[in-house]
N, C-alpha and C positions, 0 to 999 in steps of 0.2 A: 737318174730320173729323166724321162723323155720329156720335153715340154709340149703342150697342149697346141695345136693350131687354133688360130681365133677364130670366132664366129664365122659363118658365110656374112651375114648382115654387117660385122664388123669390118670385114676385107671392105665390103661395097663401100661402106660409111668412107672408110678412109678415102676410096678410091677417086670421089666424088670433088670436082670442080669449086671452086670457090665461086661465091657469084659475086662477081665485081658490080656493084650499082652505082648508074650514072644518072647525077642528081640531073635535073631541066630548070628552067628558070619558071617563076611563076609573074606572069602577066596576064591582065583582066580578070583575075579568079581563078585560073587554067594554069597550066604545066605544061607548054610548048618546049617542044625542042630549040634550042640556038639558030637559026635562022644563019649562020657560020659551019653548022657542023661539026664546030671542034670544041676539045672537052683538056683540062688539063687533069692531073692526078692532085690528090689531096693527102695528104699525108700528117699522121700526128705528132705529136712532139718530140717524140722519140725517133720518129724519120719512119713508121711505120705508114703501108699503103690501107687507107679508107675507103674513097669513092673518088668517084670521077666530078666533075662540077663542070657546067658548062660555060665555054667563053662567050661572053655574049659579046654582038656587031651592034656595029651602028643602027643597023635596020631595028635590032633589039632595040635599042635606048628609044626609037622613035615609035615602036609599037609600044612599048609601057608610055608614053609620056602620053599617045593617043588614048590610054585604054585608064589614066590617071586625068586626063582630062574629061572626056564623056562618062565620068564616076562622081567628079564633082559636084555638077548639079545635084545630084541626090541626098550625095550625103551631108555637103554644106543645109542641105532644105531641110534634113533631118532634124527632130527637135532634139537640142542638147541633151537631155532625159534620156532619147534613147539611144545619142551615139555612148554616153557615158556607161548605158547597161550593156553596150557591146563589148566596151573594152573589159567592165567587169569580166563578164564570157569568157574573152580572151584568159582572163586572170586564173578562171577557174578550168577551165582543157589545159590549160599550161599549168595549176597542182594537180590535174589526173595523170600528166605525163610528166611528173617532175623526174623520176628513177631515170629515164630515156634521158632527158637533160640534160642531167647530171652526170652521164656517162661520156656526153659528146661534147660535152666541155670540160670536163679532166683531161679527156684524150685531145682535144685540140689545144689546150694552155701548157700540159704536164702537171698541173696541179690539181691532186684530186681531191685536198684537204678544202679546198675553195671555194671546189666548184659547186658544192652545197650551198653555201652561201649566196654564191652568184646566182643560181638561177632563185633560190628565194630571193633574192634583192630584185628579180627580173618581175618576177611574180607581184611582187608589192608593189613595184612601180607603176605597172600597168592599174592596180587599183587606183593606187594616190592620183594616177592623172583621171582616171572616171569618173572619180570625187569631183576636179578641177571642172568637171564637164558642164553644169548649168551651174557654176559657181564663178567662172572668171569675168561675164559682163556684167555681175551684180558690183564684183569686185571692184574690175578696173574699169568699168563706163562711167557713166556718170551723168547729173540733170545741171548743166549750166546755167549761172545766174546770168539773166541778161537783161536790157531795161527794154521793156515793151511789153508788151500781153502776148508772149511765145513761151513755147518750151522749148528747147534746145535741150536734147541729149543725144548725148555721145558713147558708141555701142561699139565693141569691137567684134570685126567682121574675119573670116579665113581668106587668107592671102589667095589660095589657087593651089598652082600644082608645085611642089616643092619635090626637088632633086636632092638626096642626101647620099655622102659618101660616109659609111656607117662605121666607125672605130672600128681598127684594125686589131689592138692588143685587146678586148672586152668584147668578145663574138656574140653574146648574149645582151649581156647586161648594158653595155654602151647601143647594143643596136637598140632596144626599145626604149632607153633613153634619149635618145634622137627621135624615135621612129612615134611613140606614142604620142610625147607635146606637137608634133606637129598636125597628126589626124584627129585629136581632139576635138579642137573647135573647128575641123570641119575642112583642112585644107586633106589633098591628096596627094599619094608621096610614091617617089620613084627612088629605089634603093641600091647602093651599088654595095654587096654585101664587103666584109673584109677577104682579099684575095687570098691570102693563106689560111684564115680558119672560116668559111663559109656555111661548115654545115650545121651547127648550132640556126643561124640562119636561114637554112635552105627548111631545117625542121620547122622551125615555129609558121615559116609558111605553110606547109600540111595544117597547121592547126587552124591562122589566119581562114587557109580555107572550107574549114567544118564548123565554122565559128558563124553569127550571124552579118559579119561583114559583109558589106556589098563587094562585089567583082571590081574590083580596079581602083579601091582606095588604098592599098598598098599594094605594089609592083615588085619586086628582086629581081636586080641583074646580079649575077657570080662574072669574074674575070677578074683581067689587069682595070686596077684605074684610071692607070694612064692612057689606057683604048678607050673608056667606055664615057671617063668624067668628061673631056671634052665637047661632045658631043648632047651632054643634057646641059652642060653652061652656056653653048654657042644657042641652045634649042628658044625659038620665039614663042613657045607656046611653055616654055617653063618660066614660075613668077618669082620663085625665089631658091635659094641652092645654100648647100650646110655643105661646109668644107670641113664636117667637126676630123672625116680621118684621114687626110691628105697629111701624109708626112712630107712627101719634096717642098720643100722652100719653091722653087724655079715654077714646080705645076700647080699649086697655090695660086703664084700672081698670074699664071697663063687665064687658068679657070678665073678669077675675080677679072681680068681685062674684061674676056669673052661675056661672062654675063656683065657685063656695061650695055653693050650693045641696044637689050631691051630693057634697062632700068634695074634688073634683078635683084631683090634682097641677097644680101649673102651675111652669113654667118662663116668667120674666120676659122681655120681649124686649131682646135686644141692641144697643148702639149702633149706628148705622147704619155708624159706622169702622170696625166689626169686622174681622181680616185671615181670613177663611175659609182663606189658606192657610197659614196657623199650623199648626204640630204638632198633631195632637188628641188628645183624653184620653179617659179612661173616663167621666169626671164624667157626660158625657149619657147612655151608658148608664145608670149605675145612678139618675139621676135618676126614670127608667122600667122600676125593679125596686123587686120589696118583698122583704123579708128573712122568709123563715120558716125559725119554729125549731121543730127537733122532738127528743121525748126519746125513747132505747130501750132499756128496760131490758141490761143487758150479761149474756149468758151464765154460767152457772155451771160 
């Protein structure tokens, strides 16, 4: 029996280049290229090649923190109502894209039995904090008794612009656990993604950006931490900083020194056992809120 030659179309099919894509970072709403030029490989669990992801510099960490700052004003001014219908948004482009998800997080964990799970738990979360959205100053503010003919209440306010270094082992589900309670009530965030699994994070940016989010209230840098975290701890224009996925011991206390500097909130980082799909709380919110109290005289 002679066998068959394949197709013409099939020779060509074969013959055909793979197209390697090289993710960008997303600062002010936009997909720049690294301002470094360099890009490292990203690979899956299996040691398998994915994409390229950018290293971002220094000059990076200072154009998001500028483009997290002049985003601020806005979306802090935004009424709670409708930062909480955004993040809804968010919740719902994240079930149109769950399959894609779910794909790129089996491939960057090795567990594909989970990753189902994990991006519905990523999905939920982003709800449960929408909820928290005109519901946490009714909560935790308050109208103090005090003796005079005053009001006194006490409101809590968004911190500013917050640096997060985003769980390294939960590429999904740890990032918008971090990422959500602090956009919430209105602060802006600069993200340094996990350097080994990135692109679960570098997606949900694509979606950040077809969603009703304003430009530049979430940032992503891709790279090493060690290049990038420095630099948003030392930064005087950053107010508060989440060390949740700092595994060094040694670059932990570097970054808590650095942000002393200008006062910075900081938030410690977390074991690396962490269950990301634990119940969640307010605590990270209000970690990245400040309480102001104001007095008013009462009517005669």
């Amino acid at each position: 029996m002679i066998a068959e030659e394949p197709p013409a179309e099939t020779a060509e099919h074969a013959a055909r280049l793979a197209i390697r894509k090289t993710y960008k970072l997303f600062i002010g709403g936009a997909f720049p290229r690294s301002e470094s030029g360099r890009s490292y490989p990203v690979r899956s669990a299996s040691g398998d090649f994915m994409a390229n992801a950018a290293l971002a510099s220094r000059k990076d960490a200072r154009d998001a923190v500028r483009a997290a700052r002049s985003a601020f004003a806005k979306w802090s001014g935004a009424t709670a109502y409708n930062r909480g219908q955004i993040l809804y948004r968010i919740a719902e482009m994240l079930e149109g894209r769950r399959a894609q998800f779910i794909d790129e997080v089996a491939a960057a964990s090795g567990d594909g039995v989970s990753a189902a799970s994990e991006v519905d738990a990523a999905i939920d979360r982003w709800v449960w904090y929408a909820g928290w959205s005109d519901k946490i100053a009714q909560v935790h503010g308050a109208a103090n008794p005090v003796a005079g003919p005053y009001f006194n209440l006490s409101t809590p306010e968004p911190t500013g612009v917050v640096a997060i270094v985003a769980p390294a082992e939960s590429s999904l589900l740890g990032l918008v656990s971090v990422v959500a309670p602090a956009i919430v009530p209105g602060n802006t965030v600069v993200v340094v993604a996990s350097e080994e699994r990135p692109l679960p994070a570098v997606t949900l940016t694509e979606v950040l950006a077809t969603s009703d989010l304003p430009g530049g209230v979430v940032n992503l840098l891709t790279g090493r931490v060690a290049e990038i975290a420095p630099w948003l701890a030392s930064h005087m224009d950053v107010d508060a900083l989440d060390l949740a996925g700092v595994r060094d011991a040694g670059l932990a206390t570097d970054l808590e020194i650095a942000a002393a500097e200008n006062l910075k909130r900081v938030l410690r980082p977390v074991p690396a056992s962490s269950d990301w799909a634990a119940d969640p709380d307010v605590q990270r919110m209000l970690t990245f809120m400040e309480m102001k109290t104001a007095w008013h005289p009462k009517g005669i």
